[in-house]
C-alpha positions in Angstrom: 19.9 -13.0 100.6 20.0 -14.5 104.4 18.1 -17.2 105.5 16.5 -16.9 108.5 15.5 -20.4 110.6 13.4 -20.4 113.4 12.4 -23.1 115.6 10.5 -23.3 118.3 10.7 -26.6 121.5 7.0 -26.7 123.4 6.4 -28.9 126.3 2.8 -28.7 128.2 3.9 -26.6 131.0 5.1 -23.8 129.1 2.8 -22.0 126.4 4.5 -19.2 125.4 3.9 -17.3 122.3 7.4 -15.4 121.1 6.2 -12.4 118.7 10.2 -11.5 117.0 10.3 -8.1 114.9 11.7 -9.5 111.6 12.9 -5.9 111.4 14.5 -4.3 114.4 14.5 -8.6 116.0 12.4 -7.6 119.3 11.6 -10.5 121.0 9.0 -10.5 123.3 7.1 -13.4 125.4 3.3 -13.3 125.7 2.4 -16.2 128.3 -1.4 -18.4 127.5 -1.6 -21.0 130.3 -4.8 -21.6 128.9 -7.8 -23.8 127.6 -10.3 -23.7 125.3 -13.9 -23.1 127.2 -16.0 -20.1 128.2 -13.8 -20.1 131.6 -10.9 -19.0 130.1 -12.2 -17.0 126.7 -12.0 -13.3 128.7 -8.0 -14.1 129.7 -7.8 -15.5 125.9 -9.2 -12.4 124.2 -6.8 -10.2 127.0 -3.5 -11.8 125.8 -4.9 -11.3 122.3 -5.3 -7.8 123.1 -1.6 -7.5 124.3 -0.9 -8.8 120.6 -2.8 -6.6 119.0 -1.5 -3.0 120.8 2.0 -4.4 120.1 1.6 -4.9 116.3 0.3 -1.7 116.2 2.8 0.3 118.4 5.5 -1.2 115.8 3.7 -0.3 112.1 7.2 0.1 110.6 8.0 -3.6 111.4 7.3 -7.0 110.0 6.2 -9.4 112.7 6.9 -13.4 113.1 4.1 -15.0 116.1 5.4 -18.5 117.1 4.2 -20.6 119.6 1.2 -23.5 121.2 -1.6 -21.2 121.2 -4.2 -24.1 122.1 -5.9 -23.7 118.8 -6.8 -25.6 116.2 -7.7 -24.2 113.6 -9.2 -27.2 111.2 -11.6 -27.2 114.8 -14.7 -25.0 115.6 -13.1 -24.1 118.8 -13.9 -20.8 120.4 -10.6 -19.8 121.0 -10.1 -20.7 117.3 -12.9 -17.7 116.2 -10.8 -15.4 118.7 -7.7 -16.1 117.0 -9.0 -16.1 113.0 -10.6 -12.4 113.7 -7.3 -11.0 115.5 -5.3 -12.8 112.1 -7.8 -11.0 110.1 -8.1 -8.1 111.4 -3.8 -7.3 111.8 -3.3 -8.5 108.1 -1.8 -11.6 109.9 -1.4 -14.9 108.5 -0.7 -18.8 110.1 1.7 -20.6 107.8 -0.1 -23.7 108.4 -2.5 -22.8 105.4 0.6 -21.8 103.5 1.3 -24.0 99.8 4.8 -24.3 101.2 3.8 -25.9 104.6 4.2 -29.4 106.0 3.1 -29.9 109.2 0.3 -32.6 110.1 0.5 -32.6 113.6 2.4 -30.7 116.3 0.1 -32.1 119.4 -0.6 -35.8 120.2 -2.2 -38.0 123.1 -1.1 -41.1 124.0 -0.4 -41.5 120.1 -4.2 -41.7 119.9 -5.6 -37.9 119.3 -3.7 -35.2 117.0 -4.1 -31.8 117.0 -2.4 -28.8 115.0 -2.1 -26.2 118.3 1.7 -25.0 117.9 1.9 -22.6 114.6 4.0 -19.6 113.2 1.7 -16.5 111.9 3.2 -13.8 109.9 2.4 -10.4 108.9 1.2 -10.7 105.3 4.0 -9.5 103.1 6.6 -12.1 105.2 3.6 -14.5 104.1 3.5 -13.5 100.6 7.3 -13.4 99.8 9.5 -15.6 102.4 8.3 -18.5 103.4 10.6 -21.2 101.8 9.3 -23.9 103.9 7.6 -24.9 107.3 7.7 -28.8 108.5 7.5 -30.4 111.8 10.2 -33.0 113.6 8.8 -35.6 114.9 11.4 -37.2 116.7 12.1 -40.2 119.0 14.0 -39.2 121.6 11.5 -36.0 121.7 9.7 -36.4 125.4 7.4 -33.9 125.4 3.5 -34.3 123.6 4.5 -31.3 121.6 6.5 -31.9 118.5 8.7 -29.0 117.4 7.8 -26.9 113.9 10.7 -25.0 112.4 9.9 -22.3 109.8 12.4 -21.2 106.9 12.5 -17.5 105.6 14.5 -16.0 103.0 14.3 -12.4 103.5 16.9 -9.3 102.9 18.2 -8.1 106.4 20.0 -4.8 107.1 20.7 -3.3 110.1 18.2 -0.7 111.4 18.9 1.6 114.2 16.2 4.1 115.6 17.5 7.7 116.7 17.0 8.5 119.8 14.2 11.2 120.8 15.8 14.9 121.4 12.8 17.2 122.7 13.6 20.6 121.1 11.1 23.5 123.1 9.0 25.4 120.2 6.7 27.8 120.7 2.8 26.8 121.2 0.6 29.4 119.5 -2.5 27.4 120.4 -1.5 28.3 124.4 -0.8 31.6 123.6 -3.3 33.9 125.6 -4.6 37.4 124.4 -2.6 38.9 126.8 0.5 36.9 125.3 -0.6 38.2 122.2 -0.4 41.5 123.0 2.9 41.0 124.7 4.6 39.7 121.7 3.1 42.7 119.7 4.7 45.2 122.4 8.0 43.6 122.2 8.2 43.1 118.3 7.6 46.8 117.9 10.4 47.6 120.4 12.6 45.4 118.3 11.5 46.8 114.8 12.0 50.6 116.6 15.8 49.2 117.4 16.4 48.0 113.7 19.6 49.6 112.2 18.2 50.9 108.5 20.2 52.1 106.0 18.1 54.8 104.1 20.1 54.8 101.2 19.8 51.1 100.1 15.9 51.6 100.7 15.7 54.8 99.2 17.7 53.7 95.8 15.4 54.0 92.9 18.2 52.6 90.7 17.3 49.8 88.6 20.5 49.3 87.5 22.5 49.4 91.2 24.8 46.5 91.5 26.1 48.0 94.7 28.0 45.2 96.8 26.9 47.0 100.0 23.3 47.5 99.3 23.3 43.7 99.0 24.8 42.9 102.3 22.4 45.5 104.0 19.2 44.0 102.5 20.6 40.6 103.7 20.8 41.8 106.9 18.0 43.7 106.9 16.0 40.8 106.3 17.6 38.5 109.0 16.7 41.9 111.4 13.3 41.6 110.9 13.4 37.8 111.0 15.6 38.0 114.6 13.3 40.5 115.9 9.9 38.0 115.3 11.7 35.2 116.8 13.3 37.4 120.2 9.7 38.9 120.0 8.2 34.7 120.5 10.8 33.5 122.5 9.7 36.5 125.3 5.7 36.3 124.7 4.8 33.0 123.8 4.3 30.0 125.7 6.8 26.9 124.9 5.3 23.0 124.2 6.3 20.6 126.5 6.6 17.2 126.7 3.6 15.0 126.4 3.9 11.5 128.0 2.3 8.5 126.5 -0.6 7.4 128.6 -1.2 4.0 126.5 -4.8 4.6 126.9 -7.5 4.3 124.9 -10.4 6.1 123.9 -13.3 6.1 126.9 -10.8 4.8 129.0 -11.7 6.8 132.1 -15.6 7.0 130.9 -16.0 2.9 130.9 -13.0 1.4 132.5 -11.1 4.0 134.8 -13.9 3.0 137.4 -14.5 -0.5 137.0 -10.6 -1.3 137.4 -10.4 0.5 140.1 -13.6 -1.3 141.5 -11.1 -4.5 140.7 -8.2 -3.4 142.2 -10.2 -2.8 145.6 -11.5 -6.6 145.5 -8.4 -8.1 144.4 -6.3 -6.6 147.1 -9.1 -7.5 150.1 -8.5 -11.2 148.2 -5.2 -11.2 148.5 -5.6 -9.6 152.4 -7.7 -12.9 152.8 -5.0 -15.3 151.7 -6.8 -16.1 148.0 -9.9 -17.9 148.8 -11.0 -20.3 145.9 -14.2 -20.2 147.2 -16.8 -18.0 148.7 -18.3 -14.2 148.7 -15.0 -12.2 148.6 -13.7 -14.8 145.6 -17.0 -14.4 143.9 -16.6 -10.3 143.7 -13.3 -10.7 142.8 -14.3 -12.8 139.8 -17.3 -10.5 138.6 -15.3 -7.4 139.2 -12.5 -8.7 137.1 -14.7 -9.9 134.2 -16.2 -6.4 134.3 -13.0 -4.9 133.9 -12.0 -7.5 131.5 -14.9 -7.0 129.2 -15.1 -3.2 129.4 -11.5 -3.0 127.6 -12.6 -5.1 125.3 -15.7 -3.5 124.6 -13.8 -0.2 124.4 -11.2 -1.2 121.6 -14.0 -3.1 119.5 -15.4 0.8 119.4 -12.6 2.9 119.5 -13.2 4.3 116.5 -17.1 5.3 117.7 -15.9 6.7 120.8 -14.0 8.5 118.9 -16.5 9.8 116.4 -19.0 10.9 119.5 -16.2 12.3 121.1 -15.7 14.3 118.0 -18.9 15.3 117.4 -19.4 16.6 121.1 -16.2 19.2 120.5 -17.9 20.3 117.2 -21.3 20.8 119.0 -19.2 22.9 121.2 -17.1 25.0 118.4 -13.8 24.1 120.6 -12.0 23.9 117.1 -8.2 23.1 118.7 -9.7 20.3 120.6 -11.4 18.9 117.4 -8.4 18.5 115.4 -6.7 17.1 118.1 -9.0 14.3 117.9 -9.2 14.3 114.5 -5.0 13.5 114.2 -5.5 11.1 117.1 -7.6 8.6 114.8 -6.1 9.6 111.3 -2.1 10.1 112.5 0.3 7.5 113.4 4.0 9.0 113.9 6.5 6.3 112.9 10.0 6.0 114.5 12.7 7.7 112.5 15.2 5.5 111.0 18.8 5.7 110.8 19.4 3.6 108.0 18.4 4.5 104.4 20.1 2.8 101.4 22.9 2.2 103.1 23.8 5.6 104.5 23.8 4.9 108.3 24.4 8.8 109.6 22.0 11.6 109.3 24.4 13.2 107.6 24.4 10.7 104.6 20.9 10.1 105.4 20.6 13.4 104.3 22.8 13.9 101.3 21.3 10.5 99.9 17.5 13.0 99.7 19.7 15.9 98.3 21.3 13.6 95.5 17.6 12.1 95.1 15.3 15.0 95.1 18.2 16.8 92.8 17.8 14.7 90.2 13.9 14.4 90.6 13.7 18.3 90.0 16.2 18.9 87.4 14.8 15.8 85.0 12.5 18.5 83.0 14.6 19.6 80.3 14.5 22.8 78.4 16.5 25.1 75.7 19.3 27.4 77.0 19.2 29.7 74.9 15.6 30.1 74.4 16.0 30.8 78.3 18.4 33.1 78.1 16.8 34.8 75.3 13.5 35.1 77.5 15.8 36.5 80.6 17.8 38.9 78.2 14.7 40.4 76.7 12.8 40.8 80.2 16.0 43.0 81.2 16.1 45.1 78.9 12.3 46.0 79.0 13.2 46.6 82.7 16.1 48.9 82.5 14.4 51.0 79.6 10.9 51.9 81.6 13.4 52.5 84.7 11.8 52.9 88.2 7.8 52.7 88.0 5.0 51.9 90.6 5.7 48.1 90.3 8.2 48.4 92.6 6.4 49.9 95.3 4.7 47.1 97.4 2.2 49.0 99.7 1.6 48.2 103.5 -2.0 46.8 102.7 -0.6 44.6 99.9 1.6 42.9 102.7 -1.6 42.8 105.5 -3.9 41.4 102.9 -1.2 38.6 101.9 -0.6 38.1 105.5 -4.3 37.4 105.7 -4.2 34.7 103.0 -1.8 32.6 105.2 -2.5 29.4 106.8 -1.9 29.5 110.5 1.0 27.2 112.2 3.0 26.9 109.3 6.9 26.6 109.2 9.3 27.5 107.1 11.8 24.3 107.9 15.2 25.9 108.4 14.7 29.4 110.8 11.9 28.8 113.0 9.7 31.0 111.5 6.2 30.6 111.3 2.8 32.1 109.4 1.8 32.6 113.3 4.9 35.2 113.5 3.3 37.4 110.8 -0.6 36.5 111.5 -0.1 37.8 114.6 2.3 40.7 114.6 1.0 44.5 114.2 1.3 46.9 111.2 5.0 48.1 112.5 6.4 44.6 110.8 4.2 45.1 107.8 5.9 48.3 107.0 9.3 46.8 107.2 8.6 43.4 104.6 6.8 46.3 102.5 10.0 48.6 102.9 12.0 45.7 102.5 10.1 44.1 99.2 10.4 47.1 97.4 13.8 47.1 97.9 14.5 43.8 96.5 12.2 44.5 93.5 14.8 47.6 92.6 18.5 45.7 92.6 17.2 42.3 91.5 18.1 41.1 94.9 17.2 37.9 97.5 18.4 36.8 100.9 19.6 33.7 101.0 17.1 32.5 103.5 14.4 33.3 101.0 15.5 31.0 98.5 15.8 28.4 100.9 13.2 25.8 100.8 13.9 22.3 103.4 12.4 19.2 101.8 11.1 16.9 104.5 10.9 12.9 103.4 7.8 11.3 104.7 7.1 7.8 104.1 4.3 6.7 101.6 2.3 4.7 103.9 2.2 2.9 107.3 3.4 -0.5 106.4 6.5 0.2 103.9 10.2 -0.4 104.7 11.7 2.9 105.4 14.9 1.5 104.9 14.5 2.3 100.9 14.5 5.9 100.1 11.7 4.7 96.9 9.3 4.6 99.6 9.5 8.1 100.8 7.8 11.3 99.2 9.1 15.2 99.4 7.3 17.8 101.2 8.9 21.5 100.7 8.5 23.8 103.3 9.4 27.1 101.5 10.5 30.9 103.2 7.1 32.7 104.5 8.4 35.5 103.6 8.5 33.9 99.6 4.9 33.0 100.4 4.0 36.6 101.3 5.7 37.8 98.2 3.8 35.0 96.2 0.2 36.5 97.6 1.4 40.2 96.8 1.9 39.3 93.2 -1.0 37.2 92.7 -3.3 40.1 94.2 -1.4 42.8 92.3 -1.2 41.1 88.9 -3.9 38.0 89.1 -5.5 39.7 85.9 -2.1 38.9 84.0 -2.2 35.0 84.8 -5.1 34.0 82.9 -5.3 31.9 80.1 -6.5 34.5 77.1 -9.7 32.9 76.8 -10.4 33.9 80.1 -9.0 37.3 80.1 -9.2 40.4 76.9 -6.3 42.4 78.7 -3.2 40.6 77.4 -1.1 43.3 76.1 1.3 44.5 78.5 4.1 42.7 79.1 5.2 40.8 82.3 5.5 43.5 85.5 8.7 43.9 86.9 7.5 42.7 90.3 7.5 38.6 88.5 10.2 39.6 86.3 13.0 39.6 88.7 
């Protein structure tokens, strides 16, 4: 356990606020040279605003606020109501209401008037858990008309290092054209027509072959097929490219973009005129300013509404891509990825830590051996003694109608293939996962690649510490061409999955197709 103590020295002529990651240890200085009044409540609320988009630019981090914000907040001040909805509305706490807090005064005049103004305010779980104590020194030989407040936390603190962003091209089916469609149709059926098939593995009716070779040639026929889909994209499709941050918000160039630059225009003629205090060109300067002031404020108190107009305006118009764009804009915040899990402080280890995790998570269900290998020994012999039958054939329309059933813009995780690959390919490629499916079916038989399956740790909520691998959950992203198979069998043999109350044809054993 490490002890963390902060303090913070204030004299009048330097109102800072310090805002220190108690995470990744940021520090960043947010200046209020101001005083409580309508005068000064539009700068107030702006250097509020700067809080707030930093809090929420760093969810993954917990958040220590220190300094004289010229609030009190025993007083009915106006900058006091600011300050309580902004602590409200971040989950955001001052320590001066905290059972663990000491401090009676931090501000004094001439001895004669005392005020709380400096404080500390923490996110809530720092709130909650750490605070060990919070006093202020009032001191002698201190000069100043600020006393100093010093804060004690006893928190756990690991290092936490953020990988750095590598932008890896992929290929943007949502840009892709018709004519780019029809491109990467041409081209896959040029690189199907230039696969090297072997006519004896996918002519072997053989139940029974255990043929070394015939293995090795359906592996590679399958990594043909996938090669040729990927060459076929990578000549056809359009790339993603890199999108740059704006930092803007919702309706920025609707209700601000003009006014600031209406405010830009008389700031710089103010400037040209050697900063007036008084007169027409100071007064514009003013208005325009508080114009531009209040319309960012206006717009982040209804982001949300924007949002929801903005929304419904796409849906009047049936522009479906733009509308789940919008949609992940509101509901979607991507964290920073963390190099530090448990301990393991390479992505390597990062990754082996999962593994070891999700290993044990899905091998915890225990069952009988031998009553398993009972099951597996009696489903072979059933299939060696019928021999070859029509449930090994899988038809060209039972691949097109499971290709149908797919989701669009899904990956597999581990060879770049997508559902968009196969949504989009033409009845050449259908042929060869139908030629290559029966195949399998006969000699018992799967690629490696299709028993792959990449598990991908996502953390359980915004505000967790993703340094602790219990706070991450497992999402599978399986083979398509697994998924394909899966929506063959379920069309071919849906009958044969129903409970028996729900079904009266029950007697024939399990087909060969689920068998193997």
């Amino acid at each position: 356990m490490l002890t963390l103590l902060g303090c913070l020295l204030l004299t009048v002529n330097a109102y800072v606020l310090y805002v220190l990651s108690a995470v990744s240890g940021r520090v960043v200085c947010v200046y209020l040279p101001y005083e409580d009044g309508y005068a000064n409540i539009n700068a107030f609320s702006d250097e509020v605003s700067h809080l707030e988009n930093l809090i929420d630019n760093n969810l993954d981090c917990h958040v220590v606020i220190c300094g004289d914000f010229n609030v009190d907040f025993s007083r009915n001040w106006l900058h006091t109501e600011i300050l309580s909805s902004f602590c409200d509305n971040m989950n955001i706490k001052p320590v001066y209401g905290h059972f663990n807090c000491n401090i009676d005064y931090t501000y004094n005049f001439d001895m004669s008037r005392f005020n709380t103004l400096d404080h500390f305010l923490l996110s809530g779980v720092l709130y909650e858990k750490c605070v060990d104590g919070a006093c202020v020194l009032h001191e002698v030989d201190n000069l100043s008309d600020h006393d100093p407040i010093l804060l004690e936390l006893s928190l756990d603190v690991q290092y936490v290092g953020f990988a750095a962003n590598v932008y890896t091209p992929r290929a943007s089916w949502k840009k892709a054209s018709n004519l780019d469609l029809f491109n990467y149709r041409l081209v896959l059926s040029q690189n199907l027509t230039n696969l090297d098939l072997d006519t004896d593995v996918l002519t072997c009716h053989n139940v029974n072959c255990k043929k070394a070779e015939h293995f090795r040639a359906l592996a590679g026929y399958a990594c043909g097929i996938t090669d040729a889909c990927l060459d076929a994209c990578k000549n056809a499709i359009p790339c993603t490219t890199v999108k740059q941050k704006s930092g803007r918000m919702a309706g920025w160039s609707e209700y601000v973009q003009p006014l600031r630059d209406k405010s830009l225009f008389w700031h710089n003629l103010w400037v040209d005129n050697g900063r007036p205090h008084s007169g027409a060109v100071a007064d514009c300067m003013r208005r325009s300013r508080a114009a531009y002031h209040y319309a960012v404020r206006f717009i982040k108190k209804d982001e949300d509404n924007i949002r929801c107009e903005r929304i419904a305006d796409i849906a009047a118009m049936n522009d479906d891509r733009n509308f789940w764009t919008e949609v992940k804009k509101i509901r979607s915040r991507k964290p920073a990825r963390v190099r530090t899990v448990d301990g393991a402080g390479d992505d390597n280890g990062i990754a082996q830590l999962f593994a070891s995790n999700y290993r044990d998570l899905y091998s915890c269900v225990s069952y009988n051996k031998s009553e398993m290998t009972e099951i597996i020994q009696e489903n072979d012999v059933n299939l060696f003694r019928d021999g070859f039958t029509s449930d090994y054939i899988v038809e060209v329309c039972d691949v097109k109608k499971a290709v149908s059933n797919l989701k669009a813009h899904k990956s597999d995780g581990s060879f770049d293939l997508s559902t968009d690959h196969f949504l989009n390919a033409g009845d050449e490629l259908y042929v060869h996962v139908a030629l290559l499916f029966s195949a399998i079916l006969v000699h018992g038989f799967s690629p490696s690649e299709f028993c792959t399956s990449t598990i991908i740790p996502i953390p359980k909520g915004s505000n967790v510490n993703v340094t602790d691998s219990a706070n991450y959950r497992g999402i599978a992203l399986s083979s398509i061409y697994i998924k394909i198979f899966d929506h063959v069998v379920l069309q071919r043999y849906h009958d044969y999955f129903l409970p028996q109350s729900c079904s009266l044809v029950l007697k024939r054993t399990t087909p060969p197709i689920c068998a193997r």
